[in-house]
PAFIKE-333413 format. One line per field, with one value per residue (C-alpha): x, y, z negated; residue number from 1. Coordinates in steps of 0.25 Angstrom, whole numbers, plus 5000, padded with zeros to 4 digits. Layout:
% residues N
east	X	...
north	Y	...
up	Z	...
n	NUM	...
//
This chain:
% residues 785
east	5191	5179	5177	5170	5159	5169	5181	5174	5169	5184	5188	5176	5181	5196	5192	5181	5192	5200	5190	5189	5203	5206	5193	5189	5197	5203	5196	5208	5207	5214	5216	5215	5224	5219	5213	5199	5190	5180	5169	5161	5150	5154	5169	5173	5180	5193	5189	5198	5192	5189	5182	5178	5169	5176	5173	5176	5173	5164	5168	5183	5191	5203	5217	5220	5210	5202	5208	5197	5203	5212	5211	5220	5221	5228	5235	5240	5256	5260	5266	5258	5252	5239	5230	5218	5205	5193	5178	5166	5159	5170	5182	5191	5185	5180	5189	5203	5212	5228	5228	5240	5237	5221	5219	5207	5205	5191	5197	5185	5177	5164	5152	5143	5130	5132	5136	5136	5146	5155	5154	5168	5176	5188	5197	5212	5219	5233	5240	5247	5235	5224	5217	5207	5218	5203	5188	5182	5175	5166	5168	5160	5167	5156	5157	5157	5147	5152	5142	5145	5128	5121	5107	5097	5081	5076	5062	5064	5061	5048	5035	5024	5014	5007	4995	4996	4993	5000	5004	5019	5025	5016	5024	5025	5034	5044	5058	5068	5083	5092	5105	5113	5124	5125	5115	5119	5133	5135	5127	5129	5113	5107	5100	5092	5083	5084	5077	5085	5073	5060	5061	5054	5042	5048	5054	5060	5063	5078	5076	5062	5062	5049	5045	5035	5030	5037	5027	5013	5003	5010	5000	5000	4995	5008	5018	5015	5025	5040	5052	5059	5076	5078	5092	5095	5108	5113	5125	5112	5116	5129	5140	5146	5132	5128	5116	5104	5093	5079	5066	5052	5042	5032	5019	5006	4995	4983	4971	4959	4966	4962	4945	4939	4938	4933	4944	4932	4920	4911	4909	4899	4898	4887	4879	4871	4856	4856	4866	4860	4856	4869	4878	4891	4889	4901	4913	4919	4931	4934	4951	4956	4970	4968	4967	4962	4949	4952	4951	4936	4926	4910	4902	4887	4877	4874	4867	4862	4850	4854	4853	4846	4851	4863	4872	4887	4894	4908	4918	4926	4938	4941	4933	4924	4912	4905	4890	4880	4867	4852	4843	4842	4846	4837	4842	4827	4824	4837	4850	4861	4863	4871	4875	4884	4894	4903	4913	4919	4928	4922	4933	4935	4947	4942	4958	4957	4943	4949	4956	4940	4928	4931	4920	4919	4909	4907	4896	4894	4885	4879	4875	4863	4867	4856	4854	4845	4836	4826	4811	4805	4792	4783	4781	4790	4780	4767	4756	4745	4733	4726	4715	4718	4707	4715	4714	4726	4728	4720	4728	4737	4741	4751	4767	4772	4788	4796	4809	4816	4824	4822	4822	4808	4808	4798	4797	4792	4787	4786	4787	4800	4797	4806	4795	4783	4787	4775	4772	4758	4760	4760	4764	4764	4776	4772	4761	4765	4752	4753	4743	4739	4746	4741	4730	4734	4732	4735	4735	4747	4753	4746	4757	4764	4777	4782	4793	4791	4802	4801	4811	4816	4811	4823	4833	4827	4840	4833	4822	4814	4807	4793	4787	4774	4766	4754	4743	4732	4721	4711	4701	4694	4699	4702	4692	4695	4700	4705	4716	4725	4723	4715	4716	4703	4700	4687	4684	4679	4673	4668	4655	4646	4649	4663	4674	4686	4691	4691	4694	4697	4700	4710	4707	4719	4712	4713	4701	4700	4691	4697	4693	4679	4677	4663	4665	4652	4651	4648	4634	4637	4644	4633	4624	4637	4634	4650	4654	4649	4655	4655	4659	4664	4664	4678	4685	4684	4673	4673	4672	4662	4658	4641	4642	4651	4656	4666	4672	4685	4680	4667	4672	4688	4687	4677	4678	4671	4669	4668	4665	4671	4669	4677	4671	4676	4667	4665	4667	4673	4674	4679	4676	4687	4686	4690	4696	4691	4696	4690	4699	4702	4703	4708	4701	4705	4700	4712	4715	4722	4721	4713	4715	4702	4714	4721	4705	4706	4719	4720	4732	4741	4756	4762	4769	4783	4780	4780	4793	4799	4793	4800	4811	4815	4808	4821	4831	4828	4827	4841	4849	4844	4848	4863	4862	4859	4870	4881	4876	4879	4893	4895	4892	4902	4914	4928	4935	4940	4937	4947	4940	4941	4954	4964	4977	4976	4988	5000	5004	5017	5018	5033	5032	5031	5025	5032	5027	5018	5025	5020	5007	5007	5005	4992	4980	4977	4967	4958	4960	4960	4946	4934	4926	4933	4925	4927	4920	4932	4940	4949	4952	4964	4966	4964	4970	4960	4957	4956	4964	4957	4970	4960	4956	4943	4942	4939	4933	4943	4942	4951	4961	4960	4944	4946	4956	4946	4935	4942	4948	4934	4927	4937	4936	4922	4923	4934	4926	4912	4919	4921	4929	4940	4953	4959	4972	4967	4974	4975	4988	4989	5002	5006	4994	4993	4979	4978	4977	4989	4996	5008	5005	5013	5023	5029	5043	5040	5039	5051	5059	5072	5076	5086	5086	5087	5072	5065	5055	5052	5039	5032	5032	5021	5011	5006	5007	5004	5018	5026	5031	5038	5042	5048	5057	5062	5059	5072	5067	5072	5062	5063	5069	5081	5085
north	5036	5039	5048	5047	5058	5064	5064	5070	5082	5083	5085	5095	5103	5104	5108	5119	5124	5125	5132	5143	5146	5148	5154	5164	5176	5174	5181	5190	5203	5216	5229	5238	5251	5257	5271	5272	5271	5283	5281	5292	5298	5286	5284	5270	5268	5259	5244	5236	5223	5215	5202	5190	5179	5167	5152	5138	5125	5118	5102	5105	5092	5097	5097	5111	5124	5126	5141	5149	5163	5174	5187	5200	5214	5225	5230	5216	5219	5205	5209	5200	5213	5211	5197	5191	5187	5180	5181	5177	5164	5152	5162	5154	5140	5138	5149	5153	5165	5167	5179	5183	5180	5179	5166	5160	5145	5135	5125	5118	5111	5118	5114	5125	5116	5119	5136	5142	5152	5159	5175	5180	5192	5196	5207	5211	5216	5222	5212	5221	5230	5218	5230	5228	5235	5230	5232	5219	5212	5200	5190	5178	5162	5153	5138	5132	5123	5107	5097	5090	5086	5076	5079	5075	5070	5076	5071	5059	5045	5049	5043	5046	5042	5041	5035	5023	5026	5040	5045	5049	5060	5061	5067	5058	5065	5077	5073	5083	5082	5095	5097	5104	5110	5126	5125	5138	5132	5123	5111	5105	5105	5104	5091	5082	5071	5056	5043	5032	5022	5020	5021	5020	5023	5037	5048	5059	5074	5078	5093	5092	5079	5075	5061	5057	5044	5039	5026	5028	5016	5013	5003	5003	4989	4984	4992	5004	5007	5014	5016	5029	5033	5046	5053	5068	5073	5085	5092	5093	5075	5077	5067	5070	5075	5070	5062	5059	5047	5047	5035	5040	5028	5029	5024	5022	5025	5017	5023	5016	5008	4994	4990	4979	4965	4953	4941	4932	4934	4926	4921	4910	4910	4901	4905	4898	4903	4905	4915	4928	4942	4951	4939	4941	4931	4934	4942	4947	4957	4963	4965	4977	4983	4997	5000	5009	5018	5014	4997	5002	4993	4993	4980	4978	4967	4971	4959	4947	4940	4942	4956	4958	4947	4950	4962	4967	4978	4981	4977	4990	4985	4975	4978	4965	4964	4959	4950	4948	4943	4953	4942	4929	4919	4907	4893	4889	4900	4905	4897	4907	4921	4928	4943	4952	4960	4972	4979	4992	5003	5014	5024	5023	5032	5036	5038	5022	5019	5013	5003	4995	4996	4997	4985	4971	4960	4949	4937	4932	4919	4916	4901	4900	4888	4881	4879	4871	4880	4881	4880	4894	4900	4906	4916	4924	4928	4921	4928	4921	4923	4915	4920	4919	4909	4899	4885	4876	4871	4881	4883	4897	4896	4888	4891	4884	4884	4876	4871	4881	4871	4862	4850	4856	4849	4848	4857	4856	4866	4872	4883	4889	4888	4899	4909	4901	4897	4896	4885	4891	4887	4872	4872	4859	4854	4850	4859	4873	4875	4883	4879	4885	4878	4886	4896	4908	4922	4934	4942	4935	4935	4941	4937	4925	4924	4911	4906	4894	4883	4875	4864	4854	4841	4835	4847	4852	4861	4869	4880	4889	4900	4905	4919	4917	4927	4922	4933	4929	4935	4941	4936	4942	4935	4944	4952	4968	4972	4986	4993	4996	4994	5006	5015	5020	5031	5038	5050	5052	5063	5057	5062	5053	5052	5054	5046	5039	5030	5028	5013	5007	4992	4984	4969	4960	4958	4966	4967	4969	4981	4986	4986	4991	4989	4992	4993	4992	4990	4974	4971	4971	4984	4991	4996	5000	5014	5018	5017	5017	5014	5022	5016	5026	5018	5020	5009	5017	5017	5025	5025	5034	5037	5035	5042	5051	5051	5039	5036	5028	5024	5016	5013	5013	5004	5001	4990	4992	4980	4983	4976	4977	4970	4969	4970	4957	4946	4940	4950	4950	4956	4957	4963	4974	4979	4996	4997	5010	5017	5029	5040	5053	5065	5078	5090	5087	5073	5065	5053	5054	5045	5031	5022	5022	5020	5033	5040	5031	5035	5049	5051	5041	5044	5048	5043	5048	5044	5032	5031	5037	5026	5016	5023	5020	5007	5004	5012	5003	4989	4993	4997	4985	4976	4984	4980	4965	4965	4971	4961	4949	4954	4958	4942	4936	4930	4935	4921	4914	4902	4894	4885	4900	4902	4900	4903	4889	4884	4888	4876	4872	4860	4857	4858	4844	4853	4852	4838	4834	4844	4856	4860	4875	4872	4867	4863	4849	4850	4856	4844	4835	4839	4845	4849	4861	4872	4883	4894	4893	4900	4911	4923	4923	4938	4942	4937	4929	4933	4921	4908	4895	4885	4873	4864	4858	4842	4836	4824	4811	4808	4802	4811	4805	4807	4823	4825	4822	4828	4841	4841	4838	4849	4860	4854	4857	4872	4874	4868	4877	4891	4899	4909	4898	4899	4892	4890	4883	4872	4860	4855	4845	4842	4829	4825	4811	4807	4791	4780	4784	4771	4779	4782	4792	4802	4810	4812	4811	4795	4794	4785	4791	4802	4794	4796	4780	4780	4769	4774	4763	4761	4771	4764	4756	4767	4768	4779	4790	4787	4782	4796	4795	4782	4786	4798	4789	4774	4767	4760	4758	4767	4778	4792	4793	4778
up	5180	5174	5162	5150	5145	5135	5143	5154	5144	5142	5159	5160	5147	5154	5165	5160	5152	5163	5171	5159	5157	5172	5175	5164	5161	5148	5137	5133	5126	5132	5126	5140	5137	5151	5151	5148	5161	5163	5170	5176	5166	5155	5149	5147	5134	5133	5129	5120	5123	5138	5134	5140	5135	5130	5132	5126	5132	5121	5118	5117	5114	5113	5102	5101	5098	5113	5118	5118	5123	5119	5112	5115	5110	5118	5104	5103	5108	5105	5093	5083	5078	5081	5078	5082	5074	5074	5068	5071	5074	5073	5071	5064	5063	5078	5086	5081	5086	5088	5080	5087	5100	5102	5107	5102	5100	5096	5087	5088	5098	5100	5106	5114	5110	5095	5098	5111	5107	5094	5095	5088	5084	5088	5081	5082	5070	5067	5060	5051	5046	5048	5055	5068	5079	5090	5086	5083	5095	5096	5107	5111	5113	5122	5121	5137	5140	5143	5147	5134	5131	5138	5141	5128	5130	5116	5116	5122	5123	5131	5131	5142	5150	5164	5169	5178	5192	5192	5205	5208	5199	5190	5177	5165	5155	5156	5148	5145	5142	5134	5137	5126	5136	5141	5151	5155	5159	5171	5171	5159	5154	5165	5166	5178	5175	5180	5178	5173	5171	5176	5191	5201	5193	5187	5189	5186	5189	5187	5182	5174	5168	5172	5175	5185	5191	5203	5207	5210	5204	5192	5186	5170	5170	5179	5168	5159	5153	5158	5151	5159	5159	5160	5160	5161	5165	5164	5175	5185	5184	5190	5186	5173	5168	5156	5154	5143	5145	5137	5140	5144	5142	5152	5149	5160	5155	5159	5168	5174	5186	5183	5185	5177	5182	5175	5174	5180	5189	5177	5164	5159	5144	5136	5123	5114	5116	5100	5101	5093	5100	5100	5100	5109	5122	5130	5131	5146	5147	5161	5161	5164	5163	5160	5145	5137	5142	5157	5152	5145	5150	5152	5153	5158	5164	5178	5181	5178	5168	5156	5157	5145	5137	5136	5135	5135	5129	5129	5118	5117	5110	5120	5133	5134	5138	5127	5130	5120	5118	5119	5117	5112	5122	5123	5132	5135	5142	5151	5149	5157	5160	5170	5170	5179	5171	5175	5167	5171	5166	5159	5163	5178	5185	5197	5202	5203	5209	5222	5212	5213	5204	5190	5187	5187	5186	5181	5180	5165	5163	5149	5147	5135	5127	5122	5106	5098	5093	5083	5083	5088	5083	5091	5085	5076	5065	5063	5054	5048	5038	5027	5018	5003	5001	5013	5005	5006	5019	5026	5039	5041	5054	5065	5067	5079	5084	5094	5099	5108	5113	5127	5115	5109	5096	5088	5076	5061	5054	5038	5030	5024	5010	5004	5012	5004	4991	4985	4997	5001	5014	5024	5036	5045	5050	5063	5069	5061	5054	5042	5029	5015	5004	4993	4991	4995	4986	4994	4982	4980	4992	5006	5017	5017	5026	5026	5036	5046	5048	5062	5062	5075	5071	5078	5073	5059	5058	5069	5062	5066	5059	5060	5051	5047	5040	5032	5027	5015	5019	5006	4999	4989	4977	4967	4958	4956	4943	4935	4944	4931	4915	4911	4899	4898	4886	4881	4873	4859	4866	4879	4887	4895	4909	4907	4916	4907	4916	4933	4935	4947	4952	4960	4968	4973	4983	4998	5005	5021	5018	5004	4990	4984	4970	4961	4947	4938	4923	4918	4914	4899	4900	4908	4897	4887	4882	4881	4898	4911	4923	4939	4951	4960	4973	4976	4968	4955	4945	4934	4919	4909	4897	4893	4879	4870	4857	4857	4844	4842	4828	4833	4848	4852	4863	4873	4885	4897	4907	4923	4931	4948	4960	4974	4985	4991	4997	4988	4978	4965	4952	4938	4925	4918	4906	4901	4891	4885	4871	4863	4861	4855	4864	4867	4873	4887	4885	4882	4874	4861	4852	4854	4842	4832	4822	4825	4820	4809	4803	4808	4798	4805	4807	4818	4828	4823	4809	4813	4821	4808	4798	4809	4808	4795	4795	4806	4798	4785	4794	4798	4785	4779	4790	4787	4772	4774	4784	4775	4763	4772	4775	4762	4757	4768	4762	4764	4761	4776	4779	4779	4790	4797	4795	4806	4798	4789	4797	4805	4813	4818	4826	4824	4809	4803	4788	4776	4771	4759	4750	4761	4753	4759	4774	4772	4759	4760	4752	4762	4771	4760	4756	4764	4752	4748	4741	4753	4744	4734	4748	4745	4755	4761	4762	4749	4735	4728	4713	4708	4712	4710	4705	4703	4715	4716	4717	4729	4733	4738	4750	4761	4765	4780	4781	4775	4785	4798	4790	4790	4804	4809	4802	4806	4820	4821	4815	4826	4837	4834	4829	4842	4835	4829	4836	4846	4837	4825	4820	4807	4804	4792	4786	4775	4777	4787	4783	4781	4789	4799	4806	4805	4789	4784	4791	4781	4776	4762	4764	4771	4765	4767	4778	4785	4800	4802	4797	4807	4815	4824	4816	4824	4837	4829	4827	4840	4851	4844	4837	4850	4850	4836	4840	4852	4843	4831	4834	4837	4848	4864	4868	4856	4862	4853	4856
n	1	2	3	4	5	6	7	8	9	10	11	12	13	14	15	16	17	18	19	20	21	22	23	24	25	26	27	28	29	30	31	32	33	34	35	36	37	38	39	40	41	42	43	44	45	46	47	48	49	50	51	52	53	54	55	56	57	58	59	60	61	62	63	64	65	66	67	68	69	70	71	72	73	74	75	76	77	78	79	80	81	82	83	84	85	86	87	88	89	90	91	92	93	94	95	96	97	98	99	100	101	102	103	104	105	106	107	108	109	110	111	112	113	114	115	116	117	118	119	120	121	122	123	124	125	126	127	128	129	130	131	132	133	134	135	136	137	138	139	140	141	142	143	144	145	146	147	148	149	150	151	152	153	154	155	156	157	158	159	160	161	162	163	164	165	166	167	168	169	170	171	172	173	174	175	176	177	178	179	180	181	182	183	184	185	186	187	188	189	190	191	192	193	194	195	196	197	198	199	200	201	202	203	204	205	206	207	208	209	210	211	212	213	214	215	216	217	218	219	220	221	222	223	224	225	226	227	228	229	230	231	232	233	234	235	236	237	238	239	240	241	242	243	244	245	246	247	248	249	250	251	252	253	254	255	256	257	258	259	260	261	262	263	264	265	266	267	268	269	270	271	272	273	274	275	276	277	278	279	280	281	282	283	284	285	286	287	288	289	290	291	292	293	294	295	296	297	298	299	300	301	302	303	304	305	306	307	308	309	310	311	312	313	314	315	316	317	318	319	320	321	322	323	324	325	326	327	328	329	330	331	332	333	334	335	336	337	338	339	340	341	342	343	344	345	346	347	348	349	350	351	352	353	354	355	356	357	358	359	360	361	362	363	364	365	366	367	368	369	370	371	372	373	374	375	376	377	378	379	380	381	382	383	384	385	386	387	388	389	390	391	392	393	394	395	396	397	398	399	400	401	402	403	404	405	406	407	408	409	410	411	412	413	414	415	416	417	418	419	420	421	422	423	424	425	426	427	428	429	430	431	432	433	434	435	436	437	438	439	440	441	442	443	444	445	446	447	448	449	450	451	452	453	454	455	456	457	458	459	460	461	462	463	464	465	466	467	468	469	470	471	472	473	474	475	476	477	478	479	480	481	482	483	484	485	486	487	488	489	490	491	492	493	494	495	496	497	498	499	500	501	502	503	504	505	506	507	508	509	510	511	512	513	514	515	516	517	518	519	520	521	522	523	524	525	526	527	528	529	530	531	532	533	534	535	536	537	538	539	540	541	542	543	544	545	546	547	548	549	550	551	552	553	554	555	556	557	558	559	560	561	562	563	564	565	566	567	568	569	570	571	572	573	574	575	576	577	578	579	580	581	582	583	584	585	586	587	588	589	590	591	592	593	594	595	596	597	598	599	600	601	602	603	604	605	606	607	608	609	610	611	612	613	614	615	616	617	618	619	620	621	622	623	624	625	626	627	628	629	630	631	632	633	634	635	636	637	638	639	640	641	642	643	644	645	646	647	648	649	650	651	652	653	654	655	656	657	658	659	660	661	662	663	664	665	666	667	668	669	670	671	672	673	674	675	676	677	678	679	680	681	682	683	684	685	686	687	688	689	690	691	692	693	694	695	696	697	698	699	700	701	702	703	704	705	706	707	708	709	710	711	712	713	714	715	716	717	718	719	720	721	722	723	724	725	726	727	728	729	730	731	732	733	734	735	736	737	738	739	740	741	742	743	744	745	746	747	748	749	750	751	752	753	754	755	756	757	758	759	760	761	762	763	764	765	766	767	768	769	770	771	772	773	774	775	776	777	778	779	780	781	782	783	784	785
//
C-alpha cells in the first residue's frame, strides 16, 4: 500500500526516534563520589556534572508531551527532597520538567526551520530550604532535522534566451532550488535537477542547474519559442524525496541565417508619361525571414536603361524597395524601361555564408503610358525689344509651340490678359506673331512680361504656356527739369560773385551713353543786373549774385528763368524758374527773417503771445458752449408724456372690466376726443399745486371714427420710436364703438339675469361669433347640448 506524504513523515519520525533512544546514551545527570583523580604535574578536580547533548525530532505529531531526556543529581536519594527546575529559552511553555524526577518533556511540536535549537538552565534545590544544593548549569536541547521541506525555485518562472543555430550545450540560463532542511543532516537538502518538459531539445545538469541546448540547428523561423519543466528533488532524487517544479520560457533569438530572395524573378509596372519628377513608380520587397537588423535590406540598379531615370532607395520602416522618377518621362521619345535590381542584407553573418549569397535580383519593366498633352514651346522664355516710339501694329516678335503628341494638333494662340491688363499687346492666333497695340512709354513701364497661351484646336482643354519678356527700348522723349523744388535765399548783405544756390537737373529719360545737361539763363534774363548764372559742366550749374545791397523793402522776391537741354537727338529742353527771397542775416550768413512785413512791423508779437491770445480765445469758446448747453436743459419740461408712458394700463385678459360704471380703469375722454390740450399735462411724480376741476369742451365727433383715429396714431408713434417697448399695450373697456352686427354686448341691457336667456341668435352673426354660439346657443351642434 502506498503511503501518503504525511503518513510517510510520520514512519520516518518513528523510526528516527527509535534509532535515538536505542542509540544515544541517555542524557542523565551523575553525581560521581569517586576519589579525585591526580594527574602528574595538574590535579583534576571532582566534577559534579557528565553531560550529553540532547536531541528532539522536529514535526512531532503525537498526543502526549514528546520525552526529551532526564536530569539527575547525585544528592538526590529519592527522598523527594530535592526538585528539579527549568530556565532559559522555552522553560515552561515549550519544555517542562518532573521536578521530582528530572524527566523533561516538549509539550509542543517544534520545527528546526523556525529555531535550530533552545539553550536552558538547569538547577537542583533543596525542597525544604528552596536553596541551590548544585551550582546552576546550562545545557543545550537541538531540534533533529526531518525531510519535511520540499525544494522551492525562488526566482522563478524563468525567461531567457539563445540564438537560433547554437551548437550543443550551449548555456541558456542557470535555475536554482533552496531547500529549507539541516543540510548538515542526512540528505534531506540536498537537491538534483531534472527536466520535465522540453526535451529533446533541452537539457539539464542535475547538481548546477544549468540548462543547455540539446539539438543542433534549431531554426527560430521553424519555432522560437519553448516552454521548459524543470523539477528539483531533494534526498540526492531517491524515492521519498520531495520535489518542486518551476517554467523557464526559452526564447530564440534571431541571427542572420536567411538571404534575400525576391517572390518573382520580374515585375512590369506601367506609368503615365506626365507623372511628376520624384513621383513614387513602383514598390518591390525581397522576403526575408530574419528580423530585426539581420532582415535590414539594401536596394540598387545594377543594370539596365533607366539608369539615370529612375532611382530606388529603401523604405526603412518596411524594407521595400521603393522607385521613383529623376527625370520627366516622355512617351514620344522611349516608351519602356528595364532595370536590374538587387537587394541585400546590410548585416551579413559570416558563421552562415555557406547558407548562398545573401543577395537577390530581380528584372523590373516600366511601361510609359502615353498622355495627351499640351502644346510645348520652344523655348521656355522669349525676350523681345520695341522702341518706345513702336506705332500700333508694329511687329514684336514670333512665339511658336506644338503638340507633343503623335496626334500633332494644331495650336492657337493669345495672350493671358491678367499679365497685360492694360491690353498693349495682339498676338495672332495662328502664326504667334506678337503686335503693338498701344504706344508704348517706357517711362512707364520698361519690361513687359506677358504670358502666352497655346491651345489644341481639337482639345482646347489642353494649354500651353510660353514667358515672354518684352523690353521698350528709349527714346528721347522727355525734356530735363529741376531735381527738387529749391529754397533759394539771398543776403541783404550779399557781394557780387557770390554763390546762393548749386541747382542741378533730372530727365526721365535713360540715354545709352548717360545724361549731359547745359544750363544757360533765358534771353530775357540775360542782361538782368540782380543774377547770373555758371554752368559747371558736370550736370550742375551754379547761381550768383552781380550786385550788393539787396533790400526787402524795394525787392523780396526775385524770379530767375533758366533755361536746360539734354543732350538727346534730338535734343530737348525746358524752362524753370528760382524762386529767390531776400533775407535778413546773421554774421555767419544765415537766414533769419524773410518777410518784408516782419521789417515793417518790427514790434510784432511773438510766437508765444500768440499761442496765449489763442488760448483764451478757446477757453471762452468753450465755457460759452457749457452755458448754452445748461439753458437748454434747464427749458426741458419735466411733464411725461402720456404718449410716453408705458404704465397707462395694466392688462388682464380674463377680466371682463367692471362695466359702464368702471370709470377708474381708464379716461374715455382721451379716446373720445383727439384734441386734448396736451400742455395742460400734469407730472405724475410730483403733487401738482393747482388742480384744474373744469374740463374743456370738445368738438362732437363720432365716437367710431375718434376711436380709429386714435388707435392709428399711437400705432405709428410705436412703429417709428425704437426705444418703445416691446410690451405696450391699449385695452378699452364699455366702449363697443357703432356699427357692430352683434350691437351691444353689455350686462347693463340685459334683460333679466336668468340663465335660460336664448342665445341661439348668435349663430347669425357670422364666424367670428360661431364660437359663442357654439358655448350658449341650444342647438345640436352647441357644446353643452
Amino acid at each position: 500500500m502506498k503511503l501518503g506524504k504525511v503518513e510517510f513523515c510520520h514512519f520516518l519520525q518513528i523510526i528516527a526516534l527509535f534509532l535515538c533512544l536505542s542509540g544515544m546514551n541517555q542524557a542523565e545527570l551523575s553525581r560521581s563520589r569517586s576519589k579525585p583523580y591526580f594527574q602528574s604535574g595538574r590535579p583534576r578536580t571532582k566534577r559534579s556534572w557528565v553531560w550529553n547533548q540532547f536531541f528532539v525530532l522536529e514535526e512531532y505529531m503525537g498526543t502526549d508531551p514528546l520525552y526529551v531526556g532526564k536530569l539527575h543529581s547525585d544528592v538526590d536519594k529519592g527522598d523527594g527532597s530535592i526538585k528539579y527546575i527549568l530556565s532559559g529559552e522555552g522553560a515552561s511553555s515549550i519544555f517542562i520538567i518532573d521536578e521530582n524526577t528530572g524527566d523533561i518533556h516538549a509539550t509542543k511540536r517544534l520545527d528546526r526551520e523556525e529555531q535550530a535549537y533552545y539553550t536552558l538552565r538547569a538547577q537542583a534545590l533543596d525542597r525544604l530550604t528552596n536553596k541551590p544544593v548544585e551550582p546552576e548549569s546550562e545545557f543545550v536541547i537541538k531540534i533533529q532535522d526531518i525531510n519535511d521541506n520540499e525544494p522551492k525555485f525562488l526566482d522563478g518562472p524563468y525567461t531567457a534566451g539563445v540564438p537560433e543555430m547554437s551548437p550543443v550545450g550551449t548555456s541558456v540560463v542557470q535555475v536554482t532550488a533552496t531547500d529549507a532542511d539541516d543540510p548538515t543532516y542526512g540528505n534531506s537538502a540536498r537537491v538534483v535537477y531534472s527536466i520535465l518538459q522540453g526535451q529533446p531539445y533541452f537539457s539539464v545538469e542535475p547538481k548546477t542547474g544549468i540548462i543547455k541546448t540539446a539539438l543542433p540547428n534549431m531554426d527560430r523561423e521553424a519555432k522560437d519559442q519553448y516552454l521548459l519543466v524543470i523539477q528539483a528533488k531533494d534526498m540526492v532524487g531517491q524515492n521519498g524525496g520531495l520535489s518542486g517544479t518551476t517554467s523557464v520560457t526559452v526564447t530564440l533569438t534571431d541571427v542572420n541565417d536567411n538571404p534575400p530572395r525576391f517572390p518573382r524573378r520580374s515585375y512590369q509596372y506601367n506609368v503615365p508619361e506626365s507623372l511628376p519628377v520624384a513621383s513614387v513608380v513602383a514598390k518591390i520587397k525581397a522576403a526575408d525571414a530574419d528580423v530585426g537588423p539581420n532582415a535590414e535590406m539594401e536596394y540598387k540598379i545594377v543594370d539596365g536603361d533607366g539608369l539615370g531615370v529612375f532611382k530606388i532607395s529603401v523604405d526603412k520602416d518596411t524594407q521595400e524597395g521603393i522607385i521613383t522618377i529623376q527625370k520627366e518621362l516622355d512617351f514620344e521619345a522611349k516608351t519602356s524601361y528595364t532595370l536590374r535590381i538587387e537587394a541585400a542584407n546590410k548585416h551579413v553573418d559570416s558563421r552562415f555564408q555557406s547558407l548562398g549569397p545573401f543577395s537577390d535580383m530581380t528584372t523590373v519593366k516600366i511601361i510609359v503610358e502615353d498622355v495627351d498633352e499640351p502644346p510645348v514651346f520652344t523655348s521656355h522664355l522669349y525676350s523681345m525689344v520695341v522702341s518706345e516710339a513702336a506705332k500700333v501694329g508694329t511687329i514684336i516678335g514670333t512665339v511658336a509651340a506644338h503638340d507633343p503628341d503623335i496626334l500633332n494638333s494644331p495650336v492657337r494662340y493669345s495672350i493671358d490678359r491678367n499679365t497685360d491688363l492694360e491690353r498693349y499687346f495682339n498676338i495672332d492666333a495662328n502664326s504667334g506673331v506678337i503686335t503693338t497695340a498701344k504706344s508704348l512709354d517706357r517711362e512707364t513701364n520698361a519690361v513687359h512680361n506677358i504670358t502666352v497661351l497655346a491651345m489644341e484646336s481639337q482639345n482646347p482643354a489642353q494649354i500651353g504656356r510660353g514667358y515672354v519678356a518684352i523690353t521698350i527700348l528709349d527714346i528721347n522723349d522727355n525734356a530735363p527739369e529741376f531735381a527738387m523744388e529749391y529754397e533759394t535765399t539771398v543776403c541783404e548783405n550779399a557781394q557780387p560773385g557770390q554763390v546762393i544756390q548749386k541747382i542741378s537737373a533730372v530727365d526721365k529719360d535713360d540715354p545709352p551713353s548717360g545724361h549731359q545737361f547745359y544750363f544757360s539763363l533765358t534771353v530775357e534774363a540775360a542782361n538782368n543786373h540782380n543774377f547770373s548764372l555758371q554752368d559747371n559742366k558736370d550736370n550742375t550749374a551754379s547761381v550768383l549774385t552781380r550786385r550788393n545791397g539787396f533790400r526787402r523793402q524795394e525787392q523780396a522776391v526775385f524770379y530767375l528763368p533758366i533755361f536746360i537741354v539734354d543732350s538727346g537727338s534730338p535734343s530737348l529742353s525746358s524752362t524753370n524758374t528760382l524762386t529767390i527771397r531776400v533775407c535778413d542775416c546773421d554774421a555767419d550768413g544765415r537766414a533769419q527773417t524773410c518777410n518784408a512785413e516782419a521789417y515793417v512791423l518790427p514790434a510784432g508779437l511773438s510766437t508765444g503771445a500768440l499761442i496765449a491770445i489763442l488760448a483764451c480765445v478757446l477757453t471762452l469758446l468753450v465755457l460759452v458752449l457749457l452755458i448754452v448747453t445748461m439753458r437748454r436743459r434747464k427749458k426741458e419740461p419735466l411733464i411725461f408724456d402720456e404718449e410716453r408712458d408705458i404704465r397707462e394700463n395694466i392688462v388682464r385678459y380674463d377680466d371682463e372690466g367692471g362695466g359702464e360704471e368702471d370709470t377708474e380703469a381708464f379716461d374715455m375722454a382721451a379716446l373720445r376726443n383727439l384734441n386734448i390740450i396736451r400742455d395742460t399735462k400734469t407730472r405724475r411724480d410730483v403733487t401738482p399745486e393747482i388742480q384744474f376741476l373744469s374740463r374743456p369742451t370738445f368738438k362732437s365727433i363720432p365716437d367710431n371714427v375718434i376711436f380709429r383715429e386714435f388707435i392709428w396714431e399711437r400705432l405709428k408713434e410705436a412703429d417709428v420710436d425704437p426705444c418703445a417697448p416691446p410690451y405696450d399695450s391699449l385695452q378699452t373697456y364699455a366702449f363697443e364703438g357703432s356699427g357692430s352686427v352683434a350691437e351691444s354686448l353689455s350686462s347693463l341691457d340685459s334683460i333679466s339675469s336668468n340663465s335660460d336667456q336664448n342665445y341661439d341668435y348668435l349663430s347669425d352673426w357670422g364666424p367670428r361669433f360661431k364660437r359663442l354660439a357654439d358655448m350658449y346657443g341650444t342647438g345640436p351642434d352647441s357644446l353643452y347640448s
